[in-house]
TITORDO-910659 format. One line per 4 residues: their letters; for each residue x, y, z of N, C-alpha, C. Coordinates in nm, 4 decimals, always signed. Each point is the difference from the previous one (the first is absolute). Layout:
A	X/Y/Z/X/Y/Z/X/Y/Z; ...
// end
This chain:
XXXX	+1.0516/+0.7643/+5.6077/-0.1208/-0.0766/+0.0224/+0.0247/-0.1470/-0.0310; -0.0548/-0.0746/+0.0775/+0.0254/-0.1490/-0.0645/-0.0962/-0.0602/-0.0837; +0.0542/-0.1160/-0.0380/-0.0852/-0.0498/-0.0670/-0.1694/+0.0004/-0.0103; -0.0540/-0.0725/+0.1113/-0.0807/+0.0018/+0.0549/-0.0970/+0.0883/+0.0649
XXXX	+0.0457/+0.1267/-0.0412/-0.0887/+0.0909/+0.0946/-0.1414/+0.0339/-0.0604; -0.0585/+0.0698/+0.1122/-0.1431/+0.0337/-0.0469/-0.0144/+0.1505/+0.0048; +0.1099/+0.0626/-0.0306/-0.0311/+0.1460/-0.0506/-0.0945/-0.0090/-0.1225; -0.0816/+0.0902/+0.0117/-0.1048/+0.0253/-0.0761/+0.0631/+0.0280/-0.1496
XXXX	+0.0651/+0.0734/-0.0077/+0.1155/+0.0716/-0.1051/+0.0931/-0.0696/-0.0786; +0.0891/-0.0971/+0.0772/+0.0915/-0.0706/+0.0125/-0.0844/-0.1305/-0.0846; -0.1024/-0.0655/+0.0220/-0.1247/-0.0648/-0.0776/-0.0049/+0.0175/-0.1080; -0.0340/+0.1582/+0.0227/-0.0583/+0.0448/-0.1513/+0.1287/+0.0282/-0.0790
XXXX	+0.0804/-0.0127/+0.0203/+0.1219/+0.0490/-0.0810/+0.0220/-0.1180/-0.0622; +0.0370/-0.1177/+0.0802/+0.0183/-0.1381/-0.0448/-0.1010/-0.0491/-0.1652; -0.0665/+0.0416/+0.1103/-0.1167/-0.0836/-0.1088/-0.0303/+0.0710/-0.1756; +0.0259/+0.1344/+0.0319/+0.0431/+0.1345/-0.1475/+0.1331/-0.1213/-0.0240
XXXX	+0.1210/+0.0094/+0.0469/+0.1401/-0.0600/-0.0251/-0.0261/-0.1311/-0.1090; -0.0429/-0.1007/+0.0591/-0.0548/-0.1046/-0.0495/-0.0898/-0.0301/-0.1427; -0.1319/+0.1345/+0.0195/-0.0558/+0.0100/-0.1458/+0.0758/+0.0643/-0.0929; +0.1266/+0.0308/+0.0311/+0.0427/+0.1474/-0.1155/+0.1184/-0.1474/-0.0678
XXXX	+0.0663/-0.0583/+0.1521/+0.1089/-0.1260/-0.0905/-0.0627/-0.0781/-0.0567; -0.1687/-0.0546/-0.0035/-0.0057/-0.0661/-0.0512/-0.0099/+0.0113/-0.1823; +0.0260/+0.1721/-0.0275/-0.0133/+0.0195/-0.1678/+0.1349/+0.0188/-0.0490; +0.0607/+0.0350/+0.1295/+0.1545/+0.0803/-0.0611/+0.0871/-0.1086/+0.0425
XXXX	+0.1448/+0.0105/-0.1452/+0.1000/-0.0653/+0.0870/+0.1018/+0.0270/-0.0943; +0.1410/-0.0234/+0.0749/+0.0786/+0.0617/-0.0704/+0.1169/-0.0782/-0.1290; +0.0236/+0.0269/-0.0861/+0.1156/-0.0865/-0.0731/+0.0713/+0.0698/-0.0557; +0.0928/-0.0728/-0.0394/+0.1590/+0.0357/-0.0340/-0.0243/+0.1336/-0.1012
XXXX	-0.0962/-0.0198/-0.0995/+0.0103/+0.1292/-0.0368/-0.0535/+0.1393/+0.0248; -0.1180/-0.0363/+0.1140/-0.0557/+0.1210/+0.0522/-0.0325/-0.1171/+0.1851; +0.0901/+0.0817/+0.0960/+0.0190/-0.0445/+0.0823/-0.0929/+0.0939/+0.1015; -0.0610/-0.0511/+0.1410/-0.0766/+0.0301/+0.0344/+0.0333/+0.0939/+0.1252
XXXX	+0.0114/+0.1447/+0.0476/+0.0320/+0.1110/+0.0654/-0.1110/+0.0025/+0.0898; +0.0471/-0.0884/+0.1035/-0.0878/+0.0179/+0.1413/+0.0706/+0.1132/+0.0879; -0.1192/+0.0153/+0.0983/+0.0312/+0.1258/+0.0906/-0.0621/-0.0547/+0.1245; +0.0554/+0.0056/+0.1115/-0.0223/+0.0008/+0.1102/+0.0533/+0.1073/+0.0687
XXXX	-0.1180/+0.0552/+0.1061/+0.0482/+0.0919/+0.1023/-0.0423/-0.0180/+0.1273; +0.0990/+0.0499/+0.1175/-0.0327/-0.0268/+0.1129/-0.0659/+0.1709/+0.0220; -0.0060/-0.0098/+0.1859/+0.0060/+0.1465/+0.0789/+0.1337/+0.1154/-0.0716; +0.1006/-0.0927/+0.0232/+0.1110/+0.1494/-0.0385/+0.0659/-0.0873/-0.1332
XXXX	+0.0009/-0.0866/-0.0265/+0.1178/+0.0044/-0.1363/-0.1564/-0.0642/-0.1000; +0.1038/+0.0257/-0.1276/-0.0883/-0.0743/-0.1248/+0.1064/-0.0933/-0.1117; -0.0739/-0.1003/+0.0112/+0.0790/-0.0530/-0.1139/-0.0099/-0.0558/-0.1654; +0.0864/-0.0381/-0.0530/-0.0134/-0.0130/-0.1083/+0.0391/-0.1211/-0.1000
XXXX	-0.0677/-0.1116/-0.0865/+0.0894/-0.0762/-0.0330/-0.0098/-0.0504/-0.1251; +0.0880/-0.0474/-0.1123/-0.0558/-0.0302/-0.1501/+0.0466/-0.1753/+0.0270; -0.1156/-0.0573/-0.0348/-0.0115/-0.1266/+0.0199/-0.0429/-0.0935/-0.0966; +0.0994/-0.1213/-0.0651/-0.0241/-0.0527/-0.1268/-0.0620/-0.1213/+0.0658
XXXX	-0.1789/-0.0226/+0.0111/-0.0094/-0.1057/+0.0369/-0.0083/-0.1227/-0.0865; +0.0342/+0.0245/-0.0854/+0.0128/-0.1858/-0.0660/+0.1240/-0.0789/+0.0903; +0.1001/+0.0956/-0.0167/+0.1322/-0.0459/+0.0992/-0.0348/+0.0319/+0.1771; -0.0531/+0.0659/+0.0083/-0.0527/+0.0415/+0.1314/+0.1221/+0.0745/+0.0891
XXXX	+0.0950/+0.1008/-0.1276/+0.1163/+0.0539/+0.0541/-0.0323/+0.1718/+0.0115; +0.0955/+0.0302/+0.0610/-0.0332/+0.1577/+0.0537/+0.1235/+0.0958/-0.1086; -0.0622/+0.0867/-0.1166/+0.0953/+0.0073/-0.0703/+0.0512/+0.1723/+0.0131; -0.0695/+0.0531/+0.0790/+0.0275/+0.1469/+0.0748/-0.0799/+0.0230/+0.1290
XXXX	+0.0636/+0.0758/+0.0989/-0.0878/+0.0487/+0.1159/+0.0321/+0.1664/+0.0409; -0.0439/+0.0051/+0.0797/+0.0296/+0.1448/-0.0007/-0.0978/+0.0067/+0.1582; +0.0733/+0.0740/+0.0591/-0.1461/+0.0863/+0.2018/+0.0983/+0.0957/-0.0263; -0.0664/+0.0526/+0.1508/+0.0526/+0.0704/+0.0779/+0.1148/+0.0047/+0.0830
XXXX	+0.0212/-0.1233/+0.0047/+0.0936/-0.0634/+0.0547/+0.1395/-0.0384/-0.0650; -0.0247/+0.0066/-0.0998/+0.1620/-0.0481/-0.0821/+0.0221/+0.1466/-0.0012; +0.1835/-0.0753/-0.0443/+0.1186/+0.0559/+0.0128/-0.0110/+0.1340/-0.1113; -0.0531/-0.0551/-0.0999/-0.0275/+0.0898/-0.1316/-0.0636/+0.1362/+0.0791
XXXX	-0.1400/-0.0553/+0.0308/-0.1132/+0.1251/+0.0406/+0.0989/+0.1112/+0.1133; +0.0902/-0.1056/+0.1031/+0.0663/+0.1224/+0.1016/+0.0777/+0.0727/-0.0614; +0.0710/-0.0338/-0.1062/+0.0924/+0.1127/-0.0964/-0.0695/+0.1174/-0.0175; -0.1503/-0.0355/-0.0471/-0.0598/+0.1384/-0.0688/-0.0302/+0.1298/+0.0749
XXXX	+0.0029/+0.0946/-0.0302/-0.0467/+0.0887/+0.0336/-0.1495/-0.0102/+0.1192; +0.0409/+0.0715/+0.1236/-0.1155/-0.0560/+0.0982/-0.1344/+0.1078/-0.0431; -0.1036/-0.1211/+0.0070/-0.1082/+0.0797/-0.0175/-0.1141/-0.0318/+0.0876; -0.0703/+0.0934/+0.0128/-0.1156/+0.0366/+0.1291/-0.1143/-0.0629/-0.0498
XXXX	-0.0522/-0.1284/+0.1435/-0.1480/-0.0055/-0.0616/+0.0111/-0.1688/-0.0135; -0.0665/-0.0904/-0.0173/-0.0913/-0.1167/+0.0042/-0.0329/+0.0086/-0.2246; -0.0522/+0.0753/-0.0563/-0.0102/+0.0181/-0.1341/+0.1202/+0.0176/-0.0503; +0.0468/+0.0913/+0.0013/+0.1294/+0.0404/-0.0240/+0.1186/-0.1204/+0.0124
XXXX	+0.0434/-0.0811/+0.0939/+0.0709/-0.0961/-0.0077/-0.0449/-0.1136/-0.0599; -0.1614/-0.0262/-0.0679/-0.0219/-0.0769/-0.0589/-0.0119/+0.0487/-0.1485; +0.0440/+0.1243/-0.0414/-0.0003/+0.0201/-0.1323/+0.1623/+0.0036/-0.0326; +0.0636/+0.0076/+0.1202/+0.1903/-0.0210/-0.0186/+0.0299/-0.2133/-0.0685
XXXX	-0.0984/-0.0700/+0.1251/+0.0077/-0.0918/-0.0309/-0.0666/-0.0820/-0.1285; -0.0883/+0.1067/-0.0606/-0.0834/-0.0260/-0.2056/+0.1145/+0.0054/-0.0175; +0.0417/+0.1260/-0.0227/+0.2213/+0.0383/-0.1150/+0.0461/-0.0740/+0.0443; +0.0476/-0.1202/+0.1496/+0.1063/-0.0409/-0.0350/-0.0293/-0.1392/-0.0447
XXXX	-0.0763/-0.0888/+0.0359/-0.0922/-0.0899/-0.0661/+0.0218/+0.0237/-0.1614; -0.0705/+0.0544/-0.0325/-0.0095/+0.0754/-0.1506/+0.1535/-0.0618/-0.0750; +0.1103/+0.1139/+0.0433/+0.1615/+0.0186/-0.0205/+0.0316/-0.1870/+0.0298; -0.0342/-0.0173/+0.0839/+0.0735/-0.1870/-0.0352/-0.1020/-0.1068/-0.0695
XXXX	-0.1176/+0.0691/-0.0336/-0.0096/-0.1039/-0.1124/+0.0161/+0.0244/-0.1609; +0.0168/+0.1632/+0.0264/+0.0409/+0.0105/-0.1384/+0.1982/-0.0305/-0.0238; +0.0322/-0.0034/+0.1091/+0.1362/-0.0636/-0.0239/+0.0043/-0.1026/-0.0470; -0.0483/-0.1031/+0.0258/-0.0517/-0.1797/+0.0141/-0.0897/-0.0162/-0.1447
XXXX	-0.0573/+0.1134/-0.0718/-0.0484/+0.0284/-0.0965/-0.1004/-0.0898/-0.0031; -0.1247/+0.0591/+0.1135/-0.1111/-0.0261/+0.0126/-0.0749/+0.1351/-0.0361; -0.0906/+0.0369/-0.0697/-0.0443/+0.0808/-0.0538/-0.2021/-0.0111/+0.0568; -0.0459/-0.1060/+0.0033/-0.1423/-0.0092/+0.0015/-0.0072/-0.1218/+0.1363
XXXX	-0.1174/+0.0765/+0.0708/-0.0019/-0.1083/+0.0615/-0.1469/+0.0096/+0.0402; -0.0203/-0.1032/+0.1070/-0.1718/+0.0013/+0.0560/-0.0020/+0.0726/+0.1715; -0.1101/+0.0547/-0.0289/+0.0542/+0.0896/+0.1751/-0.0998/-0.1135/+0.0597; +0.0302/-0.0197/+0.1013/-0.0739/-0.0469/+0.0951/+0.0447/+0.0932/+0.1658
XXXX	-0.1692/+0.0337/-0.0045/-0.0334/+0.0971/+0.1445/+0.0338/-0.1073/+0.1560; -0.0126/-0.1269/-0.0346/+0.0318/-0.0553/+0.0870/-0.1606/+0.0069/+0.1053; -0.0906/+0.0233/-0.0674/-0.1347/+0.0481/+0.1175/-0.0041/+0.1262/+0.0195; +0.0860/+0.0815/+0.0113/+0.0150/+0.1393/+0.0380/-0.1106/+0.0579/-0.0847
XXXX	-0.0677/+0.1543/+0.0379/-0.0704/+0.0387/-0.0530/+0.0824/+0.0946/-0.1000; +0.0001/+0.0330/-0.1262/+0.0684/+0.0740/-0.0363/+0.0068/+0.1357/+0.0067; +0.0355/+0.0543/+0.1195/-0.0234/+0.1245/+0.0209/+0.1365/+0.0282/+0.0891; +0.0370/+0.1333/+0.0069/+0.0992/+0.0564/+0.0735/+0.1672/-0.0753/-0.0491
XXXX	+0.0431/-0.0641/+0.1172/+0.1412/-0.0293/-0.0232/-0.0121/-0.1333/-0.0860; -0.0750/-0.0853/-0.0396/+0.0066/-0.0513/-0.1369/+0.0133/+0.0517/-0.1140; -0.1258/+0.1164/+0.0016/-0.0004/+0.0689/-0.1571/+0.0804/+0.0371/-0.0251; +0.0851/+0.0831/+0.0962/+0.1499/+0.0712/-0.0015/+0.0702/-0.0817/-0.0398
XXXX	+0.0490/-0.1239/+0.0615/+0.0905/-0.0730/+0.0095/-0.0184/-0.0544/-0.2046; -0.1025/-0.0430/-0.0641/-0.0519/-0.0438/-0.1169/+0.0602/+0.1537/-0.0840; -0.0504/+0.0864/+0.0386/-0.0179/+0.1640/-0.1043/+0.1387/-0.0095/-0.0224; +0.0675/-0.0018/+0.0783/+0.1918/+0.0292/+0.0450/+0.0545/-0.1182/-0.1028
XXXX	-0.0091/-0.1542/+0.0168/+0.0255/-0.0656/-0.0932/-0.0801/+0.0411/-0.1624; -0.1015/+0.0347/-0.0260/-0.0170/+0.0599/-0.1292/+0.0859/+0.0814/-0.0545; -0.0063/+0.1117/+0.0966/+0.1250/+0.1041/-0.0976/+0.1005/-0.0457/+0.0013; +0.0573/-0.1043/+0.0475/+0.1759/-0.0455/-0.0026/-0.0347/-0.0811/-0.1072
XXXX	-0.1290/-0.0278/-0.0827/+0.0623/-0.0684/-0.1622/-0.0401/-0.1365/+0.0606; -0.1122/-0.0658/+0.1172/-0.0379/-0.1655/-0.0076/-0.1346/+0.0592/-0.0462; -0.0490/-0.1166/-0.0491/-0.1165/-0.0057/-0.0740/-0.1085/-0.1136/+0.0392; -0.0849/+0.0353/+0.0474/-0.1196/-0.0763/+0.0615/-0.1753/+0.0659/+0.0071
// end
């Protein structure tokens, strides 16, 4: 979708996006775990914005996620991509961070994607 559009949805998502950054944000010691998802992939990213650097990521799409074990489903590949998210920031020894839904409603392949990083030991 571009910038500009007038999806009804696409609106309302923005405008959720916008009120949620304007409380949350992320720093060096609890860095901020956005999520974006499209139609078929989802992604993932830990983001220190004082520096405004990207200090883990993790989709569907990296090299990591194609190693794993294939799994069935839209939920399911977004609770592969919580663990591996999870596994590189506790490498990087990030332990706590701030979730940001990104607008998303928290339901389905977010919650998953959030539940999946809980049990791998991040804390938010």
């Amino acid at each position: 979708m571009a910038s500009g559009s007038t999806n009804p949805r696409y609106v309302a998502r923005v405008k959720r996006k916008k009120r949620i950054r304007r409380n949350i944000e992320g720093t060096e010691t609890r860095p901020r775990l956005t999520v974006f998802r499209s139609d078929k992939h989802i992604y993932a990213q830990i983001i220190n914005d004082k520096t405004g650097a990207t200090v883990a990521s993790a989709s569907t799409l990296s090299p990591e996620y194609r190693e794993m074990e294939a799994i069935k489903g839209k939920v399911g590949a977004a609770k592969r991509v919580g663990e591996l998210i999870a596994r590189k920031a506790i490498e990087k020894g990030i332990a706590k961070v701030v979730f940001d839904r990104n607008g998303f409603i928290y339901h389905g392949r977010i919650q998953a994607l959030a539940d999946a990083a809980r049990q791998k030991g991040l804390d938010f």
